[in-house]
N, C-alpha and C positions, 0 to 999 in steps of 0.2 A: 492401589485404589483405582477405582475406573466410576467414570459418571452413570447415574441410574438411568438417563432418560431415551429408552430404547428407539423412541419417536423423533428424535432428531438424526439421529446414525442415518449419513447420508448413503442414498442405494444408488449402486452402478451395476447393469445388466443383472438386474436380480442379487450384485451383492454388494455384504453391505460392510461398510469400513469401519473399525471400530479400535481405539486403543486405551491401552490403559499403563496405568501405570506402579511396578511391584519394588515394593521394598521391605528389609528385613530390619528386624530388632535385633541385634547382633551382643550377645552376653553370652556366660556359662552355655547356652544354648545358643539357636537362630530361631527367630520366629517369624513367618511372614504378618507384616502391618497391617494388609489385607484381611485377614483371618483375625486380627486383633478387633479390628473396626466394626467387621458382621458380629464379633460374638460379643464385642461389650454393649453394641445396637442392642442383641435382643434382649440381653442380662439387663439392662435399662429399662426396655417396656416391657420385660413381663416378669423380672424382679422373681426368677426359680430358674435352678442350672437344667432341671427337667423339661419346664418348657419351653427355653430356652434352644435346647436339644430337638426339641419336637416343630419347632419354627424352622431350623438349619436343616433339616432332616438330612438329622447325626443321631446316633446314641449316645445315651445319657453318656456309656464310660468315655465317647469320644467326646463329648463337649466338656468333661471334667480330664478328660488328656490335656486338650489346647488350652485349659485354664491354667491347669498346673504347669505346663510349658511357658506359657506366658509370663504367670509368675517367676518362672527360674529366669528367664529370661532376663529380667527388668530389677531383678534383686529386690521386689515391692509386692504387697498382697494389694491384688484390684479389686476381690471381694471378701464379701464378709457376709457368713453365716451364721441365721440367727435361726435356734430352733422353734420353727411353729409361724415363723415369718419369711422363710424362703432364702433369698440371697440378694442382698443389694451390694452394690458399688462402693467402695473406700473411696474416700476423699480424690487419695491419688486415682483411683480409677478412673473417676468423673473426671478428671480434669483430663486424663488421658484421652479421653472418649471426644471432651470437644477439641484436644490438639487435634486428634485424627482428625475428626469432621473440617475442621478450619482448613485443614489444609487440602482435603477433598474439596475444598469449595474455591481454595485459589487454584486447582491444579484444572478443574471442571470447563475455566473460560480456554486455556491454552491447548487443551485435549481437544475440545469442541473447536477450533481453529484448525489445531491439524489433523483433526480427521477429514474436514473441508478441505484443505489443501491437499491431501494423498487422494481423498475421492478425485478432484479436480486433476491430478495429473495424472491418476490413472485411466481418467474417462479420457483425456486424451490421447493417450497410449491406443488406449482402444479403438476410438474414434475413428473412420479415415480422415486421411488427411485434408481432403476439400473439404468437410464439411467445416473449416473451421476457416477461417478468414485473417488472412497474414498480415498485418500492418507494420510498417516500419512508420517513426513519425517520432518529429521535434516534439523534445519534452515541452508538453501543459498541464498544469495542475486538473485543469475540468476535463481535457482529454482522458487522464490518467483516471479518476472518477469514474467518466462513464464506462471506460472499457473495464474497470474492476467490477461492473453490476452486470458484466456480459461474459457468461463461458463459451461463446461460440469466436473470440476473437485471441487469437496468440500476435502479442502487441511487443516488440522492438523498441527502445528510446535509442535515435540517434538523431544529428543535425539533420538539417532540410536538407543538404546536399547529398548528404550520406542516403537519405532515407530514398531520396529520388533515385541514387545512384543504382540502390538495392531492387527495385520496383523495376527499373529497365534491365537488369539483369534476369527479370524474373524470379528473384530470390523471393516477394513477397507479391501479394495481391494489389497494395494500397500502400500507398507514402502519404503523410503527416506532414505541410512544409508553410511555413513564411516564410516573406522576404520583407517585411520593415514598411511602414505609411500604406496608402493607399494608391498610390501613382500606380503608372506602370510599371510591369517588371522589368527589372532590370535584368543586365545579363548576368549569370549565367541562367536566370528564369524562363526569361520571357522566348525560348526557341520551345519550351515545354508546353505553350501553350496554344502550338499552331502543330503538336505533334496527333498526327489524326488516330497513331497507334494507342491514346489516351484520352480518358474523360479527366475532366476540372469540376472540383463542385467548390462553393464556398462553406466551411464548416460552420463558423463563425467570426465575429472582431472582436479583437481584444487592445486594451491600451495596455501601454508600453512607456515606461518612464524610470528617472535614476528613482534608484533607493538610497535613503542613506539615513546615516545612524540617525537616531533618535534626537529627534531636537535640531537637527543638522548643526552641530557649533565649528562648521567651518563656513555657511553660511550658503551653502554651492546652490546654484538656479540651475546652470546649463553644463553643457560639454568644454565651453569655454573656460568656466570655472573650475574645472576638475585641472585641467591643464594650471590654469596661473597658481592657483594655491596648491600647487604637488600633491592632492588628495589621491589618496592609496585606489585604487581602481579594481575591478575582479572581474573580468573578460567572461566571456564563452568560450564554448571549445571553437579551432578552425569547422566552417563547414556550417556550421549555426546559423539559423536566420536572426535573430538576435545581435550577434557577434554583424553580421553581413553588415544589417541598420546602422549599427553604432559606428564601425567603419566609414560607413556612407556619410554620415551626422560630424563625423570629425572632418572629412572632405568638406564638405559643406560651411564649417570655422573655419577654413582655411589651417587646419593640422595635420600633423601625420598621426598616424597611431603610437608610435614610438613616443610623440610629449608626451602619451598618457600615463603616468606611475602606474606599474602594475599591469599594462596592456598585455602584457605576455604569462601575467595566471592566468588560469583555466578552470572554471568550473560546467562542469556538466548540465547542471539542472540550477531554473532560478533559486530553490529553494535553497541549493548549496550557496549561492552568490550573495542569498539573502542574511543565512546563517555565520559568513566569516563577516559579515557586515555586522549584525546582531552581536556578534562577541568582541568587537572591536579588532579585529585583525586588518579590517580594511574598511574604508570610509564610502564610499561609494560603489555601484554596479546596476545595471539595466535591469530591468525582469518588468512582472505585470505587477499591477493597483494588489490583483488579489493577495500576490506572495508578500508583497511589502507591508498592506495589513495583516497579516497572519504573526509575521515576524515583528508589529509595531514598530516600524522602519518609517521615518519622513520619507516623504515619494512626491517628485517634480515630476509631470508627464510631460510626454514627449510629443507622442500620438498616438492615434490607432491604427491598426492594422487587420487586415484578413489572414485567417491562419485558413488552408486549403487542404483539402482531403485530392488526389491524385489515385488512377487509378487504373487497367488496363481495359480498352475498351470494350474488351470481350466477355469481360466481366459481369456476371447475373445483376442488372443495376440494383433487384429485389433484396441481396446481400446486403446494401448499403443503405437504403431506404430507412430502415428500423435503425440503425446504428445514428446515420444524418440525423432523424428526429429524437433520439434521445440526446444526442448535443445540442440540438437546438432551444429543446425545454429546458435543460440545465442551464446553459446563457442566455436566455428569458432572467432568469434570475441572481445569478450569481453579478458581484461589484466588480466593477472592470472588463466586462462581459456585454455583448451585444449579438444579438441573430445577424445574419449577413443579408445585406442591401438588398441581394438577388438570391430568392430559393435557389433555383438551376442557376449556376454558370459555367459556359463551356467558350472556348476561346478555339477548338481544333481547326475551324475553315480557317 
């Protein structure tokens, strides 16, 4: 079965992607379901195996083959002839007709997904390579957002350090990075932004604050509390601005990281940190307002922060312009989101 609507098959250089999907009725015979679905279609609205025939354009003896094969097939008669009134449907056939359809109709949303995904990596295949803009960059959920409304960008999730690391090697165009509050940066940051081989822009602020289960019934406010009542903790990965903060936050109560239960799991993205918190596997972890409302997680804030877009100075800054103001309207509006202090910021002299 394959979906009808010729007008959405998305087109790459003149072609056009398109799939579908075949299956067989497997008895005494094989029948393809495809061939089942067109011909109980027309035997339905025009109720004659004739012009039924004449809609497929088949002949009569071939649309009264695929019937009779059908039948063999299925050990059931789908229709029934009545002389002087044509051919209509047996009970089992009608029902046959909307099993078929039903399931043309759940199979239509995931077919129409990966035809968009094959068009989408083929156009890159295609594509050259510059025309598409490399980002490496700390997981955000509204980052992640914008760049899925954009096929002109191939997007990397790794830590601020990783992603910076990748950007000076020239692996990518553009790194993704925070490092925790709004202070200054700290090291290992703050040489990144007297490097003249780079631009600094502010993408947006986002708060930052614990998650923690529902109700909090261990009762936790701060970093402090996570330590004295042994509440299960879930880290970031090393390298994370995230992880960096919290780090820095435990310095700051006079801690090591080692009090914190759990200092040494690792999750990748807030959403994972929010989700072993959500099933009760662990009691507390960092991330933004947004992921801990999504998850219905209780959420202590911390602070805010600037998450920064990095990028090589040589770089078309017209590339970034359009990408810049699609994050910026999106944290116009999203909870725990804010535009950054300063349109331009650049730190290189």
């Amino acid at each position: 079965m394959e979906t009808d609507d010729d007008a959405s098959v998305p087109a790459l250089h003149g072609l056009g992607v398109r799939l579908q999907v075949e299956g067989w009725c497997e008895g005494p015979v094989t029948f393809p379901l495809r061939n089942a679905l067109t011909l109980l279609e027309a035997l339905a609205a025009t109720g004659s195996l004739q012009a039924s025939a004449d809609a497929l354009s088949v002949s009569y003896r071939s649309a009264w083959g695929q019937l009779a094969a059908l039948e063999q097939a299925l050990g059931r008669p789908v229709v029934v002839k009545t002389k002087g009134h044509g051919s209509s449907l047996t009970p089992f056939g009608t029902a046959l007709l909307t099993l078929l359809q039903a399931s043309q109709v759940r199979l239509a949303p995931a077919l129409a997904a990966e035809e968009m995904a094959l068009s989408d990596g083929l156009r890159r295949l295609l594509e050259p390579a510059s025309a598409r803009l490399r980002l490496a960059a700390s997981h955000d959920p509204l980052l992640l957002e914008v760049v899925e409304t954009r096929s002109d960008i191939d997007l990397m999730v790794a830590g601020s350090l990783d992603a910076l690391a990748r950007l000076r090697e020239g692996a990518v165009d553009a790194a993704g990075f925070h490092y925790g509050s709004d202070g200054p940066p700290p090291p290992p940051f703050h040489g990144l932004f007297r490097d003249r081989a780079l631009i600094v822009v502010p993408l947006f602020r986002r708060e930052q604050g614990l998650m923690l289960a529902a109700g909090n019934p261990l009762g936790l406010t701060g970093i402090a509390d996570i330590a004295a009542r042994r509440a299960r903790f879930v880290n970031r990965q090393r390298g994370a601005g995230t992880r960096i903060w919290f780090e820095r936050l435990c310095a700051e109560a006079g801690l090591r990281p080692d009090d914190i239960v759990g200092h040494r799991t690792e999750e990748f993205t807030h959403q994972a940190v929010a989700a072993l918190i959500a099933t009760g596997a662990a009691d507390a972890g960092m991330g933004t307002r947004a992921v801990a409302e999504r998850f219905a997680l209780d959420y202590r804030p911390l602070g805010w922060e600037t998450y920064f877009l990095a990028a090589r100075a040589r770089l078309d800054a017209g590339r970034l312009s359009q990408f810049r103001n699609d994050v910026l309207r999106r944290s116009e509006q999203a909870s725990g989101y804010a535009p950054p202090e300063t349109q331009v910021f650049s730190l290189t002299g």
